[in-house]
N, C-alpha and C positions, 0 to 999 in steps of 0.2 A: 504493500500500500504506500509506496514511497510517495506518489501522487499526491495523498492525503497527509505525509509529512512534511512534503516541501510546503505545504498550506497553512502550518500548523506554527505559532509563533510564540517564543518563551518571552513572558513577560513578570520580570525578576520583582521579588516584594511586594505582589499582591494576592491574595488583599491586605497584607501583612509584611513586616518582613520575615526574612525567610522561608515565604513561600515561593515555589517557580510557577506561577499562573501558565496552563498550555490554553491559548488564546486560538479559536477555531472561528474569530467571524472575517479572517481572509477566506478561511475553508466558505464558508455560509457567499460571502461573494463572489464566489469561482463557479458558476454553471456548472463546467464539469467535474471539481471538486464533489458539489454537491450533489449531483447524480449518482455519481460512483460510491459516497458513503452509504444514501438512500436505497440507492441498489443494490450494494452486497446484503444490505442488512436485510432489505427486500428477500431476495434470493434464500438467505439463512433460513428464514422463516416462513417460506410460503408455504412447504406440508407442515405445519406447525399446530393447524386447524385453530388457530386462534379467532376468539370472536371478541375481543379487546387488546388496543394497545395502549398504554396507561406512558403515558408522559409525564416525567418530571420536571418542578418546576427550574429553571425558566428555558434552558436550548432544549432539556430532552422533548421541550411541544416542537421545537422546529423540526426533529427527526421524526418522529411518533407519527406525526399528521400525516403526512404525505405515506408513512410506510403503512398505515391505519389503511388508508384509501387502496392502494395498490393490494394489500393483505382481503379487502372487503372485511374489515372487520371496523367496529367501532372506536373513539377515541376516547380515553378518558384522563384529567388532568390528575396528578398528586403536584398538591400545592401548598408555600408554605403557612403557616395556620394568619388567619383570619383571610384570606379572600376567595372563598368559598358561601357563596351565601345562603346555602343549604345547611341541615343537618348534617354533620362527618364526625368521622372518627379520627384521635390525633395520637402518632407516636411519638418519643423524642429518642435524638441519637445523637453519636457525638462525630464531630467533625476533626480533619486533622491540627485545624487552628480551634476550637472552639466545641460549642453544641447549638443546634438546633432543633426545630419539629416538621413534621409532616402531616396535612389533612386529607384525606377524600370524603368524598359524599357520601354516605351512607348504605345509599342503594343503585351506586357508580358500576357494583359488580355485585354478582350474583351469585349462588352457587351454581355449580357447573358450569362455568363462564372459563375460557382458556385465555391467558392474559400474558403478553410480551412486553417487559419493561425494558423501558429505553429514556438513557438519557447522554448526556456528553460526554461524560468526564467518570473514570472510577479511579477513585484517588484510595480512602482508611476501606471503602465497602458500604460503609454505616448510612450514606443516602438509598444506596439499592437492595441492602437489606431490610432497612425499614420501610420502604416500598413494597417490597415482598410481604414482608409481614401484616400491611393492610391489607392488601388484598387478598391474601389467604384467614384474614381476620374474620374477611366478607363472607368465606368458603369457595372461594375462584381458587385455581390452580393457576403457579405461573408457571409457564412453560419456556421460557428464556428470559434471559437480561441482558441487552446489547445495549453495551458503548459506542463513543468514537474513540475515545481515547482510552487506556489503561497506564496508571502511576504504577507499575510493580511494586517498584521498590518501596512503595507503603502499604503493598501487603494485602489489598484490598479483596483478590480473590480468595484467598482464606476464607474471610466470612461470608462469601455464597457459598464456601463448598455445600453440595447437593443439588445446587443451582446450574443448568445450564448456561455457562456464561460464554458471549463473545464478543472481541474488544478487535478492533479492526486498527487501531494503533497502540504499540506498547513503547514503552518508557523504560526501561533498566535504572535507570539513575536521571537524578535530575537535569 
């Protein structure tokens, strides 16, 4: 996927310092950049029989949607807590600078509902795990978690193990 790493831009001390931000909105305005993410992850997933793709908040909606549509399955946002204006349920998890929380809507997913998460970036794990865990909260099955990106080196697939996970760029070190 060198394509999608010439795209791909380190932007040192944020949001913090000593963090290395991988910075994907050259990816997002390259046409073919962005076909080719959309499409392999397209491709990954299509016997997948998914009837949701559950986007996290805020680039995983830029992936989700479009692979939503091409999948015929439906979208659904995880977002973080208050902009939701429904009933949700909320987890919290910790970040590699920090912690957070995560909401969806209640009756976003169903049981018996197959659901592919997707979002940008898998850095500690602890955004895509706690995504997994709503939706399995709801009684959905997830049936994969696609990245664009993977940090290895913090470890993050650790905590999907039992997760199908696929990460179409990896990071060894920062």
């Amino acid at each position: 996927m060198k394509a999608l790493t010439d795209l791909i831009r380190d932007i040192p001390d944020f949001p913090e310092p000593g963090v290395m931000f991988k910075d994907i909105t050259p990816l997002l305005a390259d046409h073919n950049g962005l076909q080719i993410a959309v499409g392999a992850l397209v491709e990954h997933y299509r016997d997948s029989n998914a009837s949701l793709v559950a986007g996290i908040e805020s680039r995983g909606f830029i992936f989700a949607t479009p692979i939503a549509l091409e999948l015929q399955a439906g979208f659904v946002p995880i977002r973080k807590p208050g902009k939701l204006p429904y009933d949700v349920i909320r987890e919290d998890y910790d970040l590699e600078y920090g912690t957070d929380s995560l909401e969806i809507h209640r009756d976003a997913v169903q049981p018996g509902d197959r659901v592919v998460i997707i979002d940008d970036v898998l850095a500690t794990g602890g955004t895509a795990i706690t995504a997994a865990k709503l939706v399995e909260h709801l009684g959905a099955t997830v049936v994969g978690v696609g990245v664009m990106v993977e940090l290895e080196y913090l470890g993050g697939r650790k905590r999907l193990d039992g997760y199908e996970l696929i990460s179409l760029v990896q990071y060894e070190h920062p």
